[in-house]
N, C-alpha and C positions, 0 to 999 in steps of 0.2 A: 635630470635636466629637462627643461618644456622650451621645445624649440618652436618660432613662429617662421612666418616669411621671412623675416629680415634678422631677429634676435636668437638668443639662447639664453635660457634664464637659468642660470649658474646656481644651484644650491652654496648657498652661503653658511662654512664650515667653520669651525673653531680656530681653525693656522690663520684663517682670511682676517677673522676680527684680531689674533693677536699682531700680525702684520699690520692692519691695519691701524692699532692703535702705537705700535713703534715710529709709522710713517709712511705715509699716503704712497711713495715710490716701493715698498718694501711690498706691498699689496699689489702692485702694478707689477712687478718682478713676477709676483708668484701667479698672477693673471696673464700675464703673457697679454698686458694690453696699455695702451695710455688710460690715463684719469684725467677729467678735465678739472679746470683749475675750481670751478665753482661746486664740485660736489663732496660731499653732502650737503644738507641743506639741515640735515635730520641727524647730526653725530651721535645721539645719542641712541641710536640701534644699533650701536658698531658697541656695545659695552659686555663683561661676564660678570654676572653676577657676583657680589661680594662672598656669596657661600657657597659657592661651585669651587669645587677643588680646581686645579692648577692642569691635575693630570687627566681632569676625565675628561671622556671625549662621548657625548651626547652622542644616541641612536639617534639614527635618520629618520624622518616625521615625515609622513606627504606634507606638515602643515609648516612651512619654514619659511625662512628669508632667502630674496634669490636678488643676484647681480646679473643685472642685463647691459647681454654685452652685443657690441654690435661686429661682429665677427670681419665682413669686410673692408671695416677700417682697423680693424681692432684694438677697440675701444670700449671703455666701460661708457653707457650712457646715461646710465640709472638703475637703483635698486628697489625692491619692495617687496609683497608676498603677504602671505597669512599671519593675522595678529596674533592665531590662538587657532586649537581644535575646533571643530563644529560644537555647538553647544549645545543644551540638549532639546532645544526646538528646531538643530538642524542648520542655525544659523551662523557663518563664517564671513569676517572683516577681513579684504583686502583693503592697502596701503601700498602706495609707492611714491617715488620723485623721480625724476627726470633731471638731469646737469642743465642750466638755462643753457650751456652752447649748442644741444641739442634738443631746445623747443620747436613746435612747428613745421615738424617731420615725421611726425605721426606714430611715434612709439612707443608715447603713453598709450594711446586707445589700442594699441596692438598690444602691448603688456596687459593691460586691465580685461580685453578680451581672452586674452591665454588662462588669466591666474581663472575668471569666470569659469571658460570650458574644462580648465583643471579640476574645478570646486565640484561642477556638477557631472564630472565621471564619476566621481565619488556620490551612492546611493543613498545616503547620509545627508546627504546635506540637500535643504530643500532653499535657503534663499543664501542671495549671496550680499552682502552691506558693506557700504565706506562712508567715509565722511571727508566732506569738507570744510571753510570756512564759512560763514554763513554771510556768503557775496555772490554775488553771479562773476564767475573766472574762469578760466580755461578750462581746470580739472574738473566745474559741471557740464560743460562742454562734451569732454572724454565720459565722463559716464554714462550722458545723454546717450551717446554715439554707440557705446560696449550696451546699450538697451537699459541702463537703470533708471530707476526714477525717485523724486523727490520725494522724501515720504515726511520728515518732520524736522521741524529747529528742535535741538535738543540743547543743554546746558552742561557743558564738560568743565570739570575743576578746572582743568591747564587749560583750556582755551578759550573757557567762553561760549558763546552759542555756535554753535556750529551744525551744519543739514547733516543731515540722513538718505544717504540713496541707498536701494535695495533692487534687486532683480529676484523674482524668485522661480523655481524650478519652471511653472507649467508659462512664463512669459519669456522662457529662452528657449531661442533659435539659434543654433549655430548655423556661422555663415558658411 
């Protein structure tokens, strides 16, 4: 678990997705929290593979999916995390969403700071990179904020041209 000021970022297990895909209350049961009505945004993280057996239960990864919860309401607000290990130049994709009920309270840029100073306690990993639409919106906002910066429009099959922000090792400062 990576705990901030305000959140707790829940490693996200194999019971949480089968819950999850039975029914959104069935995952709030085994969270011990509400869900608000607009999340996900992104269902299709919540999925297991067609070839993963039924019974296996995946080692634990520093690189995973995590549910951010907001403990003193307790509340799921939004989930996100690492797309994949560090690659072999060192470089690791963060990803998240936010529930729209809980925009504008500042816990994307507090998620996106944690998963950051997560990435680089790990000596491995020398930049860290996301992506967004390729608009000016909120979530270049928050990255602005967590210190990333623009680095190029790229061309993604699923989505089209979409930015590139990156931070790398020697331009982060923890607050």
């Amino acid at each position: 678990m990576i705990n901030t000021n305000n959140l707790q970022l829940l490693p996200i297990e194999r019971i949480h997705i089968e819950a999850f895909l039975r029914d959104k209350s069935d995952l709030a049961e085994i969270l011990h929290v509400s869900i608000p009505n607009s999340w996900p945004n992104f269902p299709e993280a919540f999925s297991i593979p067609a070839d993963e057996s039924h019974d296996t239960e995946q080692p634990p990864t520093d690189w995973q999916g995590y549910f951010f919860i907001f403990p003193k309401d307790s509340v799921l607000v939004g989930n996100g995390g690492f797309k994949s290990e560090p690659d072999d130049a060192g470089t690791i994709e963060i990803g998240y969403e936010i529930a729209s009920e809980h925009w504008n309270r500042g816990f994307a840029t507090e998620v996106v700071q944690a998963m950051i100073a997560y990435a680089f306690a790990h000596k491995d990993v020398r930049a860290v990179i996301a992506h967004t639409l390729a608009e000016v919106n909120a979530s270049n906002t928050v990255l602005k904020k967590a210190g990333m910066k623009f680095i190029a429009e790229v061309d993604d099959q699923e989505e089209g041209k979409i930015w590139r922000w990156q931070i790398n090792r020697n331009e982060y400062h923890p607050s």
